[in-house]
BADOVEX-63906 format. One record per residue (C-alpha): residue number from 1; x, y, z. Coordinates in steps of 0.2 Angstrom, whole numbers, plus 2048, in hexadecimal, padded with zeros to 3 digits. Layout:
BADOVEX-63906
- lumke/X/Y/Z
- NUM/X/Y/Z
...
***
This chain:
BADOVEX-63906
- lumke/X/Y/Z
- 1/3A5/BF1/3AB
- 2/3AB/BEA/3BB
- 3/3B7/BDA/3BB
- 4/3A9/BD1/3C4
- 5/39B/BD4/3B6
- 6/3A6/BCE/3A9
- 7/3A8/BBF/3B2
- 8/396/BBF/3B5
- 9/393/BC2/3A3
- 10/3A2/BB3/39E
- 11/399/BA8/3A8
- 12/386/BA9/3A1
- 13/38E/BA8/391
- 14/396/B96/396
- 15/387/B90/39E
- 16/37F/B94/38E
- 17/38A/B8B/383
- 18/389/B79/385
- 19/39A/B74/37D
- 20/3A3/B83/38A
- 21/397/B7D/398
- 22/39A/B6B/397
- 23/3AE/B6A/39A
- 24/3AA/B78/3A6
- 25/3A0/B6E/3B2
- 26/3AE/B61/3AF
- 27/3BD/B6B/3B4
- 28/3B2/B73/3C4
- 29/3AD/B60/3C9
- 30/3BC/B5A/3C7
- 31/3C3/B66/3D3
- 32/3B5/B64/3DF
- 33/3BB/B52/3E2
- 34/3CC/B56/3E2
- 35/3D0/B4C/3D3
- 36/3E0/B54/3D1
- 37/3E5/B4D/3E2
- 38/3DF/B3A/3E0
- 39/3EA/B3C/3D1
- 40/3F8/B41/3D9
- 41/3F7/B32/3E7
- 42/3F4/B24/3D7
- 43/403/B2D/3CF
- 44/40D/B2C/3E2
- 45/409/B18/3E2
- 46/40A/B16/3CE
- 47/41D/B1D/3CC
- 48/423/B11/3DB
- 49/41B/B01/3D2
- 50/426/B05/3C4
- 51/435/B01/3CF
- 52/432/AEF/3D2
- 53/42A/AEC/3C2
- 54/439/AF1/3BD
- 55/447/AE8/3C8
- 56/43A/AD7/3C4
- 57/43D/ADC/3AE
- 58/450/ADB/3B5
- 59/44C/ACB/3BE
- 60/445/AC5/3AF
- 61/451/AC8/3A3
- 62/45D/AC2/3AC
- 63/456/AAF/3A9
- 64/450/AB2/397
- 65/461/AB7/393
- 66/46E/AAB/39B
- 67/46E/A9F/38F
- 68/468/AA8/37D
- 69/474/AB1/376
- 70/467/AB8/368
- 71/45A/ABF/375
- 72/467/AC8/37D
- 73/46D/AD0/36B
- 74/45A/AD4/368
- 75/458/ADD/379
- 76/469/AE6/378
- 77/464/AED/367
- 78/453/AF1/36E
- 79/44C/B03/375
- 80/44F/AFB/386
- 81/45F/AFB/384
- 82/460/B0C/386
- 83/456/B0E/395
- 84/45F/B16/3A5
- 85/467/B0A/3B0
- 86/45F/AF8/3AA
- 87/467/AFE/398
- 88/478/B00/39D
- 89/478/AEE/3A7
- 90/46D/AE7/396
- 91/47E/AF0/38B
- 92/48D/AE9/397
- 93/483/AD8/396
- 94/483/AD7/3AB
- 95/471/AD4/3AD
- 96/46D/AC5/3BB
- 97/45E/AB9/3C0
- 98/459/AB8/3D2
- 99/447/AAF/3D7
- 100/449/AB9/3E7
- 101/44B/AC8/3DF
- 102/43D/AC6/3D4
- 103/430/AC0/3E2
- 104/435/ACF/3ED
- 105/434/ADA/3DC
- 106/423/AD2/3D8
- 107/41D/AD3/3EC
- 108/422/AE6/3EC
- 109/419/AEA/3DB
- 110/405/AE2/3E0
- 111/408/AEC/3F1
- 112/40B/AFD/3E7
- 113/3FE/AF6/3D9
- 114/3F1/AF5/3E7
- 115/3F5/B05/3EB
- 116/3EF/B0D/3DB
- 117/3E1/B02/3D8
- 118/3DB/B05/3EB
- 119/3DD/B19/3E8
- 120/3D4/B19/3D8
- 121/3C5/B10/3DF
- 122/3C6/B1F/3EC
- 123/3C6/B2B/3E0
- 124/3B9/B24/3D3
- 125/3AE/B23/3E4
- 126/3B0/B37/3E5
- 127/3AB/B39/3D4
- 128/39E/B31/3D5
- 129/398/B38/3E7
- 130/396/B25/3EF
- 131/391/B26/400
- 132/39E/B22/40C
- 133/393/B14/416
- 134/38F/B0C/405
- 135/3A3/B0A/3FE
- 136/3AA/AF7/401
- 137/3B5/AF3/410
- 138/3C7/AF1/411
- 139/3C8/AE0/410
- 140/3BB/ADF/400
- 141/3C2/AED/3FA
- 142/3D3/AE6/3F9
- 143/3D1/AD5/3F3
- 144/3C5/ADD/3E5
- 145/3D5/AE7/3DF
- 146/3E2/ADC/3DF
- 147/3D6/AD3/3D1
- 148/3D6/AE2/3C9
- 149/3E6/AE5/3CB
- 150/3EB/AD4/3C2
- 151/3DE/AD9/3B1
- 152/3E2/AEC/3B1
- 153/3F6/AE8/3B0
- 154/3F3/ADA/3A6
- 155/3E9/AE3/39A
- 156/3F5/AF6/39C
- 157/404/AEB/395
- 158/3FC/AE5/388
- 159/3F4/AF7/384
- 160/407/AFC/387
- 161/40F/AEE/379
- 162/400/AF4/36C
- 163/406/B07/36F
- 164/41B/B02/36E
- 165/417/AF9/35D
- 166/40D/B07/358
- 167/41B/B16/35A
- 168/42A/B0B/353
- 169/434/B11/345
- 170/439/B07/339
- 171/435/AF6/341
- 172/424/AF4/338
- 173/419/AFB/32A
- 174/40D/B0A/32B
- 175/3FE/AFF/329
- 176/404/AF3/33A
- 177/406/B04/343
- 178/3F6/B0A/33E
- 179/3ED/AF8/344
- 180/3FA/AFB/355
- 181/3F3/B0B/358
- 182/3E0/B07/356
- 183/3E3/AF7/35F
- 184/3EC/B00/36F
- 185/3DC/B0A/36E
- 186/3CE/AFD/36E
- 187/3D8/AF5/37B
- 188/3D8/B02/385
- 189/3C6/B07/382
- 190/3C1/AF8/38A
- 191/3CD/AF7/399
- 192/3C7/B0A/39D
- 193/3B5/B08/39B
- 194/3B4/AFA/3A6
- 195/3C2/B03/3B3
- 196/3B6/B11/3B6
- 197/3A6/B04/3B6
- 198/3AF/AF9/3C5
- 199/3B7/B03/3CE
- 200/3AB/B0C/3D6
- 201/39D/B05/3E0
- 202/390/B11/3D6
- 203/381/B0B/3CE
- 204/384/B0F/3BD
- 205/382/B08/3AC
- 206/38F/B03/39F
- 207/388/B12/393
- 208/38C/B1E/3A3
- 209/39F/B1A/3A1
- 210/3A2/B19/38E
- 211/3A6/B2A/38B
- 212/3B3/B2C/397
- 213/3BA/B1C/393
- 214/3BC/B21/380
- 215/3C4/B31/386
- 216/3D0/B28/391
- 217/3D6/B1B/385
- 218/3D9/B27/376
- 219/3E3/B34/383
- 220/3ED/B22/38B
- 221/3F0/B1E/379
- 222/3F7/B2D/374
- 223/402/B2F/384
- 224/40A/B1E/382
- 225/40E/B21/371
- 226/415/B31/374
- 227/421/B27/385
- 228/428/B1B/378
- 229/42B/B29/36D
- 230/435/B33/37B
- 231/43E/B22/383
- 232/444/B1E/370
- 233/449/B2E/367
- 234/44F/B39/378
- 235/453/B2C/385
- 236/45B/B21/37A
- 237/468/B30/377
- 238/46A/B36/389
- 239/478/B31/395
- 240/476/B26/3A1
- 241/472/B33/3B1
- 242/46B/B40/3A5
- 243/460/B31/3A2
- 244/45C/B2C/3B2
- 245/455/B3E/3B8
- 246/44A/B3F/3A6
- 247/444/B2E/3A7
- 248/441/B30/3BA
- 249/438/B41/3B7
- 250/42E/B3C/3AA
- 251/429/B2D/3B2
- 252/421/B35/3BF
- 253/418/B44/3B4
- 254/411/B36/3A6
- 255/408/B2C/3B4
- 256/403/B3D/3BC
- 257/3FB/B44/3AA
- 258/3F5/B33/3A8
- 259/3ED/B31/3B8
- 260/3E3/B44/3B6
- 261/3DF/B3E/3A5
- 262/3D4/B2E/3AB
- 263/3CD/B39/3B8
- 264/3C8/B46/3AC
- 265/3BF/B38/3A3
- 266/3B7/B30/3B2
- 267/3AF/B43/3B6
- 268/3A9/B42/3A4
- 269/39F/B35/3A6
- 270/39B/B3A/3B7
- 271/394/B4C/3B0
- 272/38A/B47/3A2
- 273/382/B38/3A9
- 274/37B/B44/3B6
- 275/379/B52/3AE
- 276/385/B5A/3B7
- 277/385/B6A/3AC
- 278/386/B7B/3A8
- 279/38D/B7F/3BB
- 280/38F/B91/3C3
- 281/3A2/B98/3C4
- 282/39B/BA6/3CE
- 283/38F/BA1/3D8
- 284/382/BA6/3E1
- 285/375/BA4/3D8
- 286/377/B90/3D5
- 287/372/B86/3C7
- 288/369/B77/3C7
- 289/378/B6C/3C5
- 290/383/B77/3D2
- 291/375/B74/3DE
- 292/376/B60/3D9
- 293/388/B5E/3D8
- 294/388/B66/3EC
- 295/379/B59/3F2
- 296/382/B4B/3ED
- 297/395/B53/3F4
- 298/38C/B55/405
- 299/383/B43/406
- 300/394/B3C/3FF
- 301/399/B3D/413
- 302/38B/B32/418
- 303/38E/B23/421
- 304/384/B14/429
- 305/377/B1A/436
- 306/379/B2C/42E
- 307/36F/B37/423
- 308/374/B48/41A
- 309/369/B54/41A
- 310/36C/B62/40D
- 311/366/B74/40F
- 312/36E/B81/404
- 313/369/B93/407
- 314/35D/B9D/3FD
- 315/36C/BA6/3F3
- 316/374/B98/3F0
- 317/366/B8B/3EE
- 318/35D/B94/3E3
- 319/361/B8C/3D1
- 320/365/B9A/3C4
- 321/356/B98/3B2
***
């Protein structure tokens, strides 16, 4: 048997099996929209908003601890302490206050912050095939994210509190972990499910996005558990440059998992509420869904005064039984 009819052979046998042909049609979605490069761009603009966010905790704690001795203590015996760069000024005690640090610090992070919220609106518009003439303006479409902005990050730090008291050793009992954990989950349930119900200008319902959002909060929980974990067992024992290049690093690969991860979800919701499924790997002949999916790709490129007419060939229009 030819390497072509096995794969033929492979790939009736997934169209055939709903739980193969499902995350199938996800995965080949997913690339169609280039998901992985929308990630990529939110993980570009999400890794530079941790800078000022961070010089602004800095800023901070530079007022909190002038005049208390005992916060100071707290902190210096805290996981932050340990944190490249901000821990060793946190340990020799050097940390200063300045307002006009902290408004430059602040400006710098809602201009990054836009940035993500701005890309993900793109990218939840691709996955959904919004037509170009029917997505908001720049002006609209920016003032609606910095709103978002401020209850997404809001809400994310919360979630992020939830999940550090969650993966602390020591600090608190199994049963407060436990509540931690379900807590960062429900949270982040709800921050999800309404992100991937706002941010795109599709008509869709609340039910349309509940999967995905599920899927995303239990894969967020479990990735900020697991970077408290690594910031407090492996950073915490690293030296300082060592620690700057593993805390840099693995920065910038957590926001880039995490960013595929909430786009992976928003495709789920995106495949099953359309019915998006069992989809041809080695096409011609089409199925019913490739030959969907393709419509609503090519009217994606309409604008106003336009209309996209769609004609696939008889090969590749023909839907395979």
């Amino acid at each position: 048997m030819s390497l072509r009819a096995t794969l033929t052979r492979l790939d009736d046998v997934q169209q055939r099996t709903p739980w193969l042909a499902f995350p199938m049609a996800v995965a080949k979605k997913f690339g169609e929209d280039r998901g992985g490069s929308h990630a990529a761009l939110i993980a570009y603009y999400g890794f530079f908003s941790m800078f000022p966010l961070l010089l602004a905790l800095v800023t901070v704690l530079g007022f909190l601890l002038a005049n208390d001795p005992g916060l100071r203590k707290s902190i210096v015996d805290s996981a932050l302490s340990s944190f490249p760069v901000i821990g060793s000024q946190i340990r020799r005690n050097r940390i200063g206050g300045s307002g006009l640090a902290l408004a430059v610090a602040l400006a710098f992070a809602v201009w990054t912050g836009l940035g993500v919220i701005r890309t993900a609106q793109v990218a939840m518009d691709d996955l959904w095939d919004v037509p170009k003439g029917d997505r908001p303006g720049f002006l609209a479409a920016t003032v609606r994210a910095l709103l978002l902005l401020l209850v997404f990050g809001a809400g994310l730090a919360a979630s992020a509190m939830l999940a550090g008291l969650s993966s602390s050793e020591g600090r608190f009992g199994v049963a407060a972990q436990i509540l931690a954990f379900a807590g960062t989950v429900a949270l982040n349930t709800l921050l999800f499910t309404t992100a991937f119900h706002v941010l795109t200008t599709a008509k869709i319902t609340w039910r349309d996005v509940l999967p995905g959002g599920l899927v995303a909060a239990v894969g967020w929980a479990f990735l900020q558990f697991l970077g408290t974990w690594l910031v407090q067992r492996q950073l915490a024992r690293a030296t300082e440059v060592y620690g700057l290049f593993a805390a840099v690093i693995g920065l910038l690969s957590w926001i880039f998992i995490a960013a595929q991860l909430t786009l992976v979800a928003a495709e789920i919701n995106v495949v099953r509420s359309r019915h998006l499924w069992p989809r041809a790997l080695l096409p011609p002949p089409r199925t019913s869904s490739d030959v969907e999916a393709i419509t609503r790709a090519a009217k994606e490129e309409e604008r106003p005064g336009q209309v996209v007419d769609v004609r696939l060939g008889e090969a590749d229009g023909e839907p395979r039984a």
